[in-house]
C-alpha positions in Angstrom: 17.9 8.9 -5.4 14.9 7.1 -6.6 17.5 3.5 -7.7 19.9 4.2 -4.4 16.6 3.8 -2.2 15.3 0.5 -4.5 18.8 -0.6 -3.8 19.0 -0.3 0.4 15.3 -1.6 0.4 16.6 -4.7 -1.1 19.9 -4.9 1.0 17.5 -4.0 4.1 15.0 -7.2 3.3 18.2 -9.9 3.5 19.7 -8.3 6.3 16.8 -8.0 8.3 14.3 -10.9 7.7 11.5 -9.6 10.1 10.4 -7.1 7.7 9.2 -10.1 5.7 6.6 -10.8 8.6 3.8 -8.1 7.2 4.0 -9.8 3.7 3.2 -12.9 4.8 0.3 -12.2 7.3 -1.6 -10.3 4.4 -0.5 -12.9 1.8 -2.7 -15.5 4.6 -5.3 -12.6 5.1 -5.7 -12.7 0.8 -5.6 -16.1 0.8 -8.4 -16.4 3.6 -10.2 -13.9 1.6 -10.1 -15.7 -1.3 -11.1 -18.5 0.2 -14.6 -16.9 2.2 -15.3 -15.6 -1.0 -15.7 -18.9 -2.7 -16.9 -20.7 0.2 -18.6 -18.1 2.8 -19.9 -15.8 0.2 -19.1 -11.5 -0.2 -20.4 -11.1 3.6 -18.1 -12.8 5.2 -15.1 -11.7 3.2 -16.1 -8.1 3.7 -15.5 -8.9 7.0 -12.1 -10.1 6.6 -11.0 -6.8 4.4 -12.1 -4.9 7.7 -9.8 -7.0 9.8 -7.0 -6.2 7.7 -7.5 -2.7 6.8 -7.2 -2.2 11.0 -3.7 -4.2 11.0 -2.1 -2.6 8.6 -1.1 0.1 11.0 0.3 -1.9 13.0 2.3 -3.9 10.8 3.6 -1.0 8.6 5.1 0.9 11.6 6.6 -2.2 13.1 8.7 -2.1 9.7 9.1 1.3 9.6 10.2 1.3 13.0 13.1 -1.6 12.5 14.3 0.2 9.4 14.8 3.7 11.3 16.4 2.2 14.3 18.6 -0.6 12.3 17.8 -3.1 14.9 16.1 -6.3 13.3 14.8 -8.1 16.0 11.5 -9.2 16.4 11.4 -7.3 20.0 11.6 -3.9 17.9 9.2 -5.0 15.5 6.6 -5.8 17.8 7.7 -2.5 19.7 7.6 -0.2 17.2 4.2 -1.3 15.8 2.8 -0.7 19.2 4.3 2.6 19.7 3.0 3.8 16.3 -0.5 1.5 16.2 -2.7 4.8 16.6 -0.3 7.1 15.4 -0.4 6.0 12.1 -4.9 4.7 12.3 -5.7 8.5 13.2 -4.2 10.2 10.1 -5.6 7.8 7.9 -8.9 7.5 9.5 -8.6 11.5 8.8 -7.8 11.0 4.8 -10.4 8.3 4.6 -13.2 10.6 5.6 -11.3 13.5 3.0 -11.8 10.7 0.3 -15.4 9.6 1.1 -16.5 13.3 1.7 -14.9 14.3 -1.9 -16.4 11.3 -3.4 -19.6 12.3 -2.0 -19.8 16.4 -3.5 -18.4 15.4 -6.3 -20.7 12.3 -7.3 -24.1 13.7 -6.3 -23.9 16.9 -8.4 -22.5 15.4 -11.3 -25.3 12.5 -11.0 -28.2 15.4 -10.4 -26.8 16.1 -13.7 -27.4 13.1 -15.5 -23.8 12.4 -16.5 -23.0 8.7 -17.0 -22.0 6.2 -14.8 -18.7 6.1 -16.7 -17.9 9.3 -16.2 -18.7 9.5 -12.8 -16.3 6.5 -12.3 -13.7 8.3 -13.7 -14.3 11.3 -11.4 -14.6 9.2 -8.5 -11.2 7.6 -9.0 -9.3 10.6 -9.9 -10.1 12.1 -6.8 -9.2 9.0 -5.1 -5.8 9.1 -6.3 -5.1 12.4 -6.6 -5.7 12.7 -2.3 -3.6 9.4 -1.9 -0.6 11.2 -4.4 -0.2 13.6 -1.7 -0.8 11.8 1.3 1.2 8.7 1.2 4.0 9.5 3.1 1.8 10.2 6.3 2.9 6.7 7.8 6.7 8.0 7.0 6.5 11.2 8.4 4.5 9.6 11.9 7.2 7.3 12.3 10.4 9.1 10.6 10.0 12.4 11.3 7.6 11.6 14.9 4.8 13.6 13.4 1.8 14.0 15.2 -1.7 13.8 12.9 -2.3 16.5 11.0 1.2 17.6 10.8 2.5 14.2 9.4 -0.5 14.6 6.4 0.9 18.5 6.3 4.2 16.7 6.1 3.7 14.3 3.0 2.1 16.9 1.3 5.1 18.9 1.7 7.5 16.5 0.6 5.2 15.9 -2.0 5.0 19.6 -3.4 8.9 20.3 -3.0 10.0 17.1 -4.7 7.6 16.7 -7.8 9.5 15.2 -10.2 11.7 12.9 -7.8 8.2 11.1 -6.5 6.9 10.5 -9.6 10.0 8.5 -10.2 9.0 7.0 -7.4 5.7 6.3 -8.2 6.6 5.1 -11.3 8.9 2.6 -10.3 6.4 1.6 -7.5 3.9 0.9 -10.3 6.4 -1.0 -12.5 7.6 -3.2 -9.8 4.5 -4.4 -8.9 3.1 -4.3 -12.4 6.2 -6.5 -12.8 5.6 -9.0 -9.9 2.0 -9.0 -10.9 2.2 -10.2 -14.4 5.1 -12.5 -13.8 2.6 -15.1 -11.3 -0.6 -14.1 -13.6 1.5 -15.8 -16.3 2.6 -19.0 -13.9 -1.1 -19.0 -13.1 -2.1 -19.6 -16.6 0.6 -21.4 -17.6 -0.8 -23.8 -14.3 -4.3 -23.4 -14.9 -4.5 -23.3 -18.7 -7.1 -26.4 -19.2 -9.5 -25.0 -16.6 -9.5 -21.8 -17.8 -9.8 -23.2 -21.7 -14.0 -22.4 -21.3 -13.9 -18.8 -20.4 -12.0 -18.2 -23.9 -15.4 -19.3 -25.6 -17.5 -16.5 -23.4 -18.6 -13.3 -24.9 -17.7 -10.1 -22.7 -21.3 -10.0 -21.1 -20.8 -13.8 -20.2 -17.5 -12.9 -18.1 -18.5 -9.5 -16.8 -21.4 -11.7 -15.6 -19.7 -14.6 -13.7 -19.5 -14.8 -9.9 -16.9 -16.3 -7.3 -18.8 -19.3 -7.0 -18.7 -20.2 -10.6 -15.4 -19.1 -11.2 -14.7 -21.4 -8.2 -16.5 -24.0 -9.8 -14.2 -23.3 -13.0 -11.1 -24.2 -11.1 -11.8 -26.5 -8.9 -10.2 -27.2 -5.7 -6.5 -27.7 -7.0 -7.2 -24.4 -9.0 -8.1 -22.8 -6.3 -5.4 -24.2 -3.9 -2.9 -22.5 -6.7 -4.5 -19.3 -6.6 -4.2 -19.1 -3.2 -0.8 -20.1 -2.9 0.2 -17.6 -5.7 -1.9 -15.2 -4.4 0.6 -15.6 -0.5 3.6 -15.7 -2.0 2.7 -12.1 -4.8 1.7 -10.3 -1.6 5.0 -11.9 0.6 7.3 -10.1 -1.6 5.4 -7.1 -3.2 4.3 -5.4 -0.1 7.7 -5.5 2.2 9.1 -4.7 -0.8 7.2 -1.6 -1.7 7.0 -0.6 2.0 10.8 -1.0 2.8 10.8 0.7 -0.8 9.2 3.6 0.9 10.9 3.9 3.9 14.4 4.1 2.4 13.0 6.9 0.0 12.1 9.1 2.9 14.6 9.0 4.9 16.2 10.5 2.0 13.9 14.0 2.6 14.4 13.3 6.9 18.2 13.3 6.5 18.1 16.4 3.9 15.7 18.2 6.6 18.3 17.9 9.5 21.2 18.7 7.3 19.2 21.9 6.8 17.8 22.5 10.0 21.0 22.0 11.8 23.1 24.8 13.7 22.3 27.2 16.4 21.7 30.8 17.2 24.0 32.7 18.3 23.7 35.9 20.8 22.3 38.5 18.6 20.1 35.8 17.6 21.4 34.8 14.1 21.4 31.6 12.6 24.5 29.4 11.7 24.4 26.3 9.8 27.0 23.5 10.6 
């Protein structure tokens, strides 16, 4: 299940080139962000995160919208992110607010405590991603399944529960692709950007924990940091339609297993008949 959806994700990105669109705006957003940071400073590119988090809504049910409907036109791209804009904010305005609140009776206890900062780190992220392992497919089930806001978090947990083992595959291969993708421009990068980054070799770990944008900036120069940018666009263009087209295909796997289910009809004594 897991390989078939990899498989129509891939066949659905060369059939229907729109769904590159997303990639490439938040490649530019990166890009912009990298570039604020070196020139602007933290504020400003804290600003531009904010931006983005608030499109991604939008751009991830435009693509979630051409892929249920098959139609790859740029008219049903812009359509469908409309039509599922706050559809999709609300739920995960709702999961943000689960995250921060857990983060927040979790940390000051353990920090009343005295525990370290380490541990509390590690606390602090398993909750993180123990809320997102249930929730992801919230976007899905809003646009797949037209849930409404709590039901389409009810809904990925669901999905979640009842199919363990097949979404960690998933997961998995999620990680590994873009663990893959990752690594393979991290190593172009060096292979680029080898001279420049000859100094930091001599640095002791306190030295490099230690440096900031500007002097890494400073490090590469503006070539460097042209090249960073530009690898930086084209990681982003491929890894997120990828994983999001990814996603898509997997769900539709549960949807169409739920109707196959659901479908039939009562009959006069008012029992059920599958077709």
């Amino acid at each position: 299940m897991v390989l078939k959806s990899l498989r129509k994700a891939g066949a659905l990105l060369i059939s229907h080139p729109v769904l590159w669109i997303p990639g490439l705006v938040f490649g530019l957003f990166g890009a912009a962000d990298l570039a604020a940071q070196s020139l602007l400073g933290e504020f400003v590119a804290g600003r531009l995160w904010i931006i983005e988090l608030i499109t991604i809504p939008f751009f991830t049910g435009a693509m979630m919208h051409v892929i249920r409907s098959g139609d790859g036109s740029i008219h049903t791209f812009i359509q469908g992110g409309l039509k599922y804009y706050f559809r999709i904010l609300l739920p995960s305005l709702i999961i943000a607010f689960a995250v921060i609140l857990t983060l927040v009776l979790l940390m000051l206890p353990l920090s009343i405590t005295g525990m370290g900062q380490e541990l509390i780190s590690l606390v602090a992220i398993g909750s993180v991603v123990g809320i997102s392992f249930f929730t992801f497919f919230y976007d899905t089930a809003v646009v797949f399944e037209d849930a409404h806001v709590f039901e389409s978090i009810r809904r990925s947990v669901e999905v979640v529960m009842h199919n363990l083992f097949t979404v960690i595959l998933f997961y998995i291969t999620v990680l590994a692709l873009t663990a893959l993708i990752m690594l393979l421009f991290a190593i172009i990068w060096t292979v680029f950007l080898y001279e420049k980054l000859v100094p930091i070799t001599t640095f002791n770990a306190t030295q490099i924990e230690s440096l900031t944008p500007a002097e890494v900036s400073a490090l590469l120069g503006p070539e460097g940091l042209a090249l960073t940018a530009a690898l930086y666009v084209i990681a982003i263009f491929v890894v997120f339609p990828l994983i999001y087209s990814f996603k898509s295909t997997f769900y539709q796997k549960f949807t169409q297993l739920k109707e196959t289910v659901t479908q039939g009809e009562y009959d006069k004594k008012g029992r059920w008949y599958k077709y």
